[in-house]
Backbone as a ProteinNet text record, in pm:
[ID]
protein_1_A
[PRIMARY]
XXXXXXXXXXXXXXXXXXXXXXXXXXXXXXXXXXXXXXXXX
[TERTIARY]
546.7	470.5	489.4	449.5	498.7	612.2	730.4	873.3	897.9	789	828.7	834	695.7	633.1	787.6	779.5	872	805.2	947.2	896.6	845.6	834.7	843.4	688.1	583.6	467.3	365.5	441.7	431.9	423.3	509.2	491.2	400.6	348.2	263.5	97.4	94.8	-28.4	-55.3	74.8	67.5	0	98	42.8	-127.5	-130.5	-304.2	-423.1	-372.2	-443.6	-483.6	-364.3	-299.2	-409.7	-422.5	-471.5	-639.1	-672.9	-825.2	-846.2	-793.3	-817.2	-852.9	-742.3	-784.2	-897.7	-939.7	-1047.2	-1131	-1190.3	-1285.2	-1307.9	-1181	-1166.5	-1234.5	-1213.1	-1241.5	-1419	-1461.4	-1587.9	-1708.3	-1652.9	-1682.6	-1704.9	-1606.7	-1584.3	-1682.2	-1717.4	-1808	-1903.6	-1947.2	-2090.7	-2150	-2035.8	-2109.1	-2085.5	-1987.4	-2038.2	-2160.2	-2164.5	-2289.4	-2410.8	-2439.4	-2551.4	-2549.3	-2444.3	-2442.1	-2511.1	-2452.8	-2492.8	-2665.2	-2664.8	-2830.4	-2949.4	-2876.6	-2889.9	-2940.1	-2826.6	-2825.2	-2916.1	-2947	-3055.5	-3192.2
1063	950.7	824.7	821	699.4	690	793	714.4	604.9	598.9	516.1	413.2	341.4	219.6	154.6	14.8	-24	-96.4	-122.1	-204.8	-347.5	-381	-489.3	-516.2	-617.3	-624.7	-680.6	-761	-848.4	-790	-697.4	-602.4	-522.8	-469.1	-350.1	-447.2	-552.4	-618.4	-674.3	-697.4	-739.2	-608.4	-516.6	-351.4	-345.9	-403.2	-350.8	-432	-583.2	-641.3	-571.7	-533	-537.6	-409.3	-315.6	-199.5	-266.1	-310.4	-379.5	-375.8	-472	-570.4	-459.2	-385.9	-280.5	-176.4	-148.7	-102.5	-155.6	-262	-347	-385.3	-425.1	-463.6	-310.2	-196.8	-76.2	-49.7	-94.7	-87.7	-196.1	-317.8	-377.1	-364.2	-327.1	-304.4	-163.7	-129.1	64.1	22.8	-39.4	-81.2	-170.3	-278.7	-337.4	-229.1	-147.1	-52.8	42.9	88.2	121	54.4	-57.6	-179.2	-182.3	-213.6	-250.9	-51.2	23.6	109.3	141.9	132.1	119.7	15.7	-93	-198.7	-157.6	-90.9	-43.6	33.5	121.3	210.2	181
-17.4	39.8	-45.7	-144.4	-215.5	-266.8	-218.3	-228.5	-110.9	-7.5	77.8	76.9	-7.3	-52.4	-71	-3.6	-125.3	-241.9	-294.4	-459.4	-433.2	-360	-330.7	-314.3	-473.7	-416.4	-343.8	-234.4	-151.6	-29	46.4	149.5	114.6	-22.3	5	39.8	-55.5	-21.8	96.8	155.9	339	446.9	363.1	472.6	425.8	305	262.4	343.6	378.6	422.3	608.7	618.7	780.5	756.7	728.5	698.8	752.1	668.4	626.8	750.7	801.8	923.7	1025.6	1070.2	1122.5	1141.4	1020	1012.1	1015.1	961.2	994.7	1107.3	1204.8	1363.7	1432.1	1394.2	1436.1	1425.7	1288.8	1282.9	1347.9	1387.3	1469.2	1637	1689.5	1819.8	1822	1743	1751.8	1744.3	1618.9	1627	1740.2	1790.7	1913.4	2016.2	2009.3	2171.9	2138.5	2093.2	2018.6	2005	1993.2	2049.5	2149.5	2269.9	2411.6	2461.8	2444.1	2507.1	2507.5	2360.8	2346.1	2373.7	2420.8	2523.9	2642.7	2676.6	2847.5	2913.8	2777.2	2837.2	2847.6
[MASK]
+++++++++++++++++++++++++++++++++++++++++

């Protein structure tokens, strides 16, 4: 697995951010469906 990384530490901090984002975008969109549903009822 980390022979894949490259050396390069500019791509890995790009994949880290890209990473973040994602998850954070993930925990967002849950918690509001998760509000809206409990909304609904």
């Amino acid at each position: 697995m980390l022979g894949l990384l490259p050396d390069d530490p500019i791509i890995i901090a790009i994949v880290v951010i890209l990473l973040a984002l994602i998850f954070f975008t993930y925990l967002l969109i849950r918690r509001t469906v998760l509000e809206f549903r409990d909304g609904m009822r």
